[in-house]
C-alpha positions, 0 to 999 in steps of 0.5 A: 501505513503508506507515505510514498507514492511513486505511481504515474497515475493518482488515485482520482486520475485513475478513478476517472479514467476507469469509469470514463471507459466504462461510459463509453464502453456503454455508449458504444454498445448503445450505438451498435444498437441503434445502427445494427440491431434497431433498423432490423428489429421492427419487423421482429417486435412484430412476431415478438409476444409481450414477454419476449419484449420485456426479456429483451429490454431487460437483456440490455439493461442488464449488460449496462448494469454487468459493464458497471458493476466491472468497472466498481470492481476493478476500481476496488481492487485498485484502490484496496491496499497491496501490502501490508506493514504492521508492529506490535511492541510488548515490554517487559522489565528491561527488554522490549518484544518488536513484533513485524508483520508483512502481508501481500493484500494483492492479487500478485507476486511480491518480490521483497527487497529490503526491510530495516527497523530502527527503535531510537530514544526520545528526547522531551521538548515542552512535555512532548516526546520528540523523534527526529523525523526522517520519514521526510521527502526531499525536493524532487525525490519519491523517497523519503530519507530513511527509504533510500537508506534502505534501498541502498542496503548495508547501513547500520547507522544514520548520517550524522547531517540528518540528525538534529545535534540533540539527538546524535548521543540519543540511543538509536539501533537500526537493524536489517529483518533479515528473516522478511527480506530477499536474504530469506523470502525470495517471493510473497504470493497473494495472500502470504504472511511472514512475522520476525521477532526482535528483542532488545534491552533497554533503558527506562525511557520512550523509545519510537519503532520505525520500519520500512520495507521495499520491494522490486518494481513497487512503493516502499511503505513504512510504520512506526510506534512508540512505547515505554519501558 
């Protein structure tokens, strides 16, 4: 899962200004044919026999459809995801197996920052089991709040003023992945995929799994799941 985006460019910008190059890399080609190739080409259609003029016009359909094709592709593969974050949780009596997963999806280098879990406890409102919700994004920053702790580094516990008072005596364990962070891997290539385990013992209840990771010069990207034990 994704929620933070810090691009200059949005999906449907960037799409559009792919594809405009495309149709003017194509309409160039088009006027370079009609003021180079054209005015030189009757005299050769003359000798040409019917098949080199069908091969010919093929010859120039065919550069149009390459140029298309190009454009799709690289459209493709800006829009396929980068990263990939993912949590598995497995119970068993008392304790509770959190399985984090990280993948490079792109074609680069990733260079890992940081990356935190934190299984916190629910509280029930209305027959809802309610979290708070840190995942949010305050006025004017890209980062949502539990992002920027993470970036920062070095924190073991939530600022009380971000927690709703029924939720500060909840139980709550935020843990730093040291395995899938710089402390361990200095570099993810294309491809690569790491895996750390957690386990914690717990109380019966509905617990919520969070985790955020941040990388140099790239997005932050989070997950969540909720469980039982």
């Amino acid at each position: 899962m994704k929620f933070n985006n810090n691009k200059n460019f949005s999906a449907n910008r960037k799409s559009i200004i792919i594809r405009l190059c495309a149709v003017v890399f194509i309409v160039v080609i088009g006027f370079v044919i009609l003021a180079l190739i054209i005015p030189y080409s009757n005299q050769a259609v003359k000798s040409m026999t019917i098949n080199e003029v069908i091969a010919s016009t093929t010859l120039f359909i065919s550069l149009g459809t390459i140029v298309i094709k190009i454009s799709e592709n690289v459209l493709r593969q800006n829009f396929t995801a980068k990263r990939k974050l993912t949590i598995e949780t497995k119970s068993q009596d008392n304790y509770a197996i959190i399985t984090c997963r990280i993948e490079n999806c792109s074609k680069k280098r990733i260079i890992p920052q940081n990356i935190y879990l934190m299984v916190e406890a629910g509280i029930e409102k209305d027959g809802i089991i309610d979290f708070p919700y840190l995942l949010k994004h305050e006025e004017g920053e890209f980062d949502c709040v539990f992002a920027s702790l993470c970036k920062q580094g070095g924190f073991i516990c939530l600022p009380d003023h971000l927690l709703e008072d029924d939720f500060k005596a909840q139980y709550r364990k935020i843990i730093k992945l040291k395995q899938l962070s710089s402390e361990t891997i200095m570099f993810i290539d294309p491809g690569e995929e790491f895996s750390e385990d957690v386990i914690l013992k717990l109380e019966k209840g509905i617990y919520k799994a969070t985790i955020v990771w941040t990388s140099v010069e790239e997005d932050c990207i989070c997950g969540t799941k909720q469980f039982v034990i």
